[in-house]
C-alpha positions in Angstrom: 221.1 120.9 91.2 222.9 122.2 88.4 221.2 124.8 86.3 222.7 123.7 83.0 220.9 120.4 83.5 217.8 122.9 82.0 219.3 125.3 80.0 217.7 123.8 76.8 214.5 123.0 78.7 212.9 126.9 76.9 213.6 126.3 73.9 212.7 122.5 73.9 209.8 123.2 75.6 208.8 126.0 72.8 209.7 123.8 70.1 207.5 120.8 71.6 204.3 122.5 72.0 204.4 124.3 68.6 205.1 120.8 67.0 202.5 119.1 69.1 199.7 121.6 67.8 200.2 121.0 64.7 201.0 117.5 65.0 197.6 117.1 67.3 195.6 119.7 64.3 196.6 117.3 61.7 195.8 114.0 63.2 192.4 115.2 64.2 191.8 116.4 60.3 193.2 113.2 58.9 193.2 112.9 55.4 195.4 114.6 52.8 196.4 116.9 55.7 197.4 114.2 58.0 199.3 112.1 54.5 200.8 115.6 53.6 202.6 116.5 57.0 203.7 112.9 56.8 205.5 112.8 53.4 206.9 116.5 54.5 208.5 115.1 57.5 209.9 112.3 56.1 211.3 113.7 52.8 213.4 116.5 55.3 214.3 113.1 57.5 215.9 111.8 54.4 217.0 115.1 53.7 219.0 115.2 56.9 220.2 111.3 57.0 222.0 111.8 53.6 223.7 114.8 55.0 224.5 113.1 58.0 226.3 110.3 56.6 227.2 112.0 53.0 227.9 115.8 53.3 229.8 116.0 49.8 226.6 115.2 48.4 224.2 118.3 49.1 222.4 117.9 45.7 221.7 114.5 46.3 219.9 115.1 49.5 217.1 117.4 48.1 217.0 115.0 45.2 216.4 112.0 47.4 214.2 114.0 49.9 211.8 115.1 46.7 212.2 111.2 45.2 211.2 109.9 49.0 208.1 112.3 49.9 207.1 111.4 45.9 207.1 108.1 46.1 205.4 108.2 50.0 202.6 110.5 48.7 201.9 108.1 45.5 202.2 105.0 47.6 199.0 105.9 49.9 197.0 106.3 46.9 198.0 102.9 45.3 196.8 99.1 46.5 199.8 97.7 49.2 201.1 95.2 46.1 202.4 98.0 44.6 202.7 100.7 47.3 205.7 98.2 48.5 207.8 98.6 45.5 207.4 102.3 45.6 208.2 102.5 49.7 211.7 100.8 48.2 212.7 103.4 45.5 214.4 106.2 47.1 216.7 103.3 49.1 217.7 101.4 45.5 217.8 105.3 44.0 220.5 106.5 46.6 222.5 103.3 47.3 224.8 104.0 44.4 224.3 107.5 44.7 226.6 107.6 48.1 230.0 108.2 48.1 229.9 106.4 51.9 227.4 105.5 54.2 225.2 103.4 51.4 224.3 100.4 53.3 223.1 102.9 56.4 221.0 105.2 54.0 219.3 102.2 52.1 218.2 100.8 55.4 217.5 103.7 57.7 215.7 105.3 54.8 213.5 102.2 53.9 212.5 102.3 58.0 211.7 105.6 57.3 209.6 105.3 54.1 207.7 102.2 55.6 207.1 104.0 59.3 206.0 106.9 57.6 203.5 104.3 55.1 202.4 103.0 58.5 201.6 105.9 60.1 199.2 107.0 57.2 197.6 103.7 57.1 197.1 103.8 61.0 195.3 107.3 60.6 193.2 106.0 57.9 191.9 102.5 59.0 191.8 102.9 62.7 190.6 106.2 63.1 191.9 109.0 65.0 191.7 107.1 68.5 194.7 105.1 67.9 196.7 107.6 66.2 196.2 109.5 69.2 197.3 106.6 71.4 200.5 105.9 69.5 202.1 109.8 69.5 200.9 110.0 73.4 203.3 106.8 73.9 205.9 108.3 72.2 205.4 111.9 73.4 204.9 110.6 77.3 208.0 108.5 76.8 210.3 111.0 75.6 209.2 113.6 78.2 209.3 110.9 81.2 212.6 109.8 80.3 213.9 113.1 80.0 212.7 114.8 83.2 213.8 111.3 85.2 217.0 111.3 83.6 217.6 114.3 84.5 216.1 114.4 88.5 217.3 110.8 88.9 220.4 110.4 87.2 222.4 107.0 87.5 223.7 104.5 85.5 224.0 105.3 81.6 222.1 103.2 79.3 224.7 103.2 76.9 227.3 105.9 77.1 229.4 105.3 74.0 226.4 106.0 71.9 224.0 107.7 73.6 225.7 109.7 76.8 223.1 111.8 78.0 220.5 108.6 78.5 220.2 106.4 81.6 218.1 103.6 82.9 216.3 105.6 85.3 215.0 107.6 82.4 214.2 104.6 79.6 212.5 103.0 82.9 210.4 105.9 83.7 209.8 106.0 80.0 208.2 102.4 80.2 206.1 103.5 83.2 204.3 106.6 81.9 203.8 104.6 78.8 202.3 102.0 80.9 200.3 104.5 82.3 198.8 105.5 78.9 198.0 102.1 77.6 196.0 101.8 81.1 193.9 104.7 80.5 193.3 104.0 76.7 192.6 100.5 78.3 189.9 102.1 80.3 188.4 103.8 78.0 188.4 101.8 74.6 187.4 97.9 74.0 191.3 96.9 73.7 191.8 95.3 77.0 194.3 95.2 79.4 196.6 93.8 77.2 197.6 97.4 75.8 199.5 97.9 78.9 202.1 95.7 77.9 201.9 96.8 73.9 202.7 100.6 75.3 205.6 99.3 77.0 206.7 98.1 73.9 206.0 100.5 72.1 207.8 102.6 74.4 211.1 100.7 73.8 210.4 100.5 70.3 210.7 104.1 70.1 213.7 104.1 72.2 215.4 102.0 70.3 214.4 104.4 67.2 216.1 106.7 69.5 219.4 105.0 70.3 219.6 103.8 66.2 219.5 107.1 64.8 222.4 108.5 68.0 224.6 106.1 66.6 224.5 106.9 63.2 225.3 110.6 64.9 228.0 109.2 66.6 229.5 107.7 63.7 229.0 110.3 61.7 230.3 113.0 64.2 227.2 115.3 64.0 225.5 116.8 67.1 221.9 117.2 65.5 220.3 115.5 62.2 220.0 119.3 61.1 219.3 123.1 62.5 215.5 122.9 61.8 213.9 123.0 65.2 215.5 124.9 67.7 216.1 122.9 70.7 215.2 119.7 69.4 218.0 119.8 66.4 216.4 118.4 63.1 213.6 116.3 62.6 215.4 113.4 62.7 216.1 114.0 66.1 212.5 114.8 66.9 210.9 111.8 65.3 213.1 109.0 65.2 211.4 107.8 68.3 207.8 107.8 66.1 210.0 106.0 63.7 210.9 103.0 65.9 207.3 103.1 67.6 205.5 103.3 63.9 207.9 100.7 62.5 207.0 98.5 65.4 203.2 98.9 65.0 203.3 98.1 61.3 204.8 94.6 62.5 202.4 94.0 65.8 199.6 95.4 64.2 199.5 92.3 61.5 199.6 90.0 64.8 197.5 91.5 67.8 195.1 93.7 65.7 193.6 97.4 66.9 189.8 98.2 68.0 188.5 100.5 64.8 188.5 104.1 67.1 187.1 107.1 65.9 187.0 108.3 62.3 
């Protein structure tokens, strides 16, 4: 076994635990801490993807990052009819602001505005329970993938985009996050149904995953940003929440969540 296989295990490791404690603090104190980490996180996400896809436009960036976390924190306050509008400002404010790469930001950066809109709303209305459920998906998805990935090996899931992944990692993925809907099944009202909604959430956030390595890709990047050692930026740390919030804004309108705890 080849010891470079782990040589960013340390520092990933470090990184992941600091991020999970506050992550973990936050959630459990809901409120303006939980919507303030939010809009934090995904003003530097927009941050990075204009960056990423721009990098003549520096002063942009920190003018669409403060426009984005602006309009996120104003839009939790407000009823939905007009919280929707706002979600869609910093996308119509840096389309024509982009030299290249428009299309991408407005898009990527509207996924990023409503995931993060959905993330507060889950905290707020279903309690700490299922916010708890949905980052233990993601987390246990991420970190089963990567360990069987790198014990397993095999086929690439899709080496042109996204070298380093392969199907024995996205499967053990959607196993460990079967696992967690099982126990939350045990243990909450929602059935055994969440099961099968873990697995998809699983893929949602691997597809979250896979979207934001091709706009790397294309881009010729390595990382989103410097930010976390280990882990790159936060773009690279939380596009999987992205995918799996994204997805839970849509599935919650149609399957519906047990109120958990406050």
């Amino acid at each position: 076994m080849s010891s470079s296989r782990w040589d960013d295990l340390m520092p990933r490791l470090i990184s992941a635990v600091t991020m999970v404690a506050i992550g973990l603090l936050t959630i459990w104190l809901g409120g303006v801490w939980f919507h303030a980490l939010t809009v934090l996180i995904c003003a530097v996400m927009v941050w990075e993807l204009v960056c990423m896809l721009d990098s003549k436009r520096s002063k942009s960036s920190l003018v669409l990052a403060v426009v984005a976390g602006s309009a996120l924190a104003l839009a939790i306050e407000v009823p939905v009819a007009f919280a929707l509008p706002l979600i869609m400002v910093p996308s119509m404010v840096g389309l024509g602001r982009m030299e290249r790469g428009g299309v991408t930001y407005a898009v990527f950066t509207a996924a990023i505005m409503l995931a993060g809109y959905g993330l507060m709303g889950l905290r707020d209305d279903f309690g700490l329970t299922w916010m708890a459920w949905l980052v233990i998906v993601v987390v246990v998805t991420d970190v089963a993938g990567y360990f069987a990935g790198r014990l397993i090996g095999g086929p690439k899931f899709w080496p042109r985009v996204s070298p380093k992944k392969t199907w024995s990692g996205t499967a053990a993925g959607w196993v460990g996050a079967a696992l967690v809907g099982l126990a939350f099944a045990t243990l909450t009202p929602a059935g055994p149904g969440l099961m099968g909604i873990s697995i998809a959430v699983a893929m949602a956030s691997q597809i979250g995953d896979i979207a934001e390595s091709a706009i790397k890709r294309r881009t010729g990047v390595k990382d989103s940003s410097n930010l976390i050692p280990g882990h790159g930026g936060l773009l690279d740390r939380f596009d999987g929440m992205l995918g799996a919030a994204l997805f839970i804004v849509i599935v919650g309108q149609m399957v519906g969540l047990p109120t958990g705890t406050p």
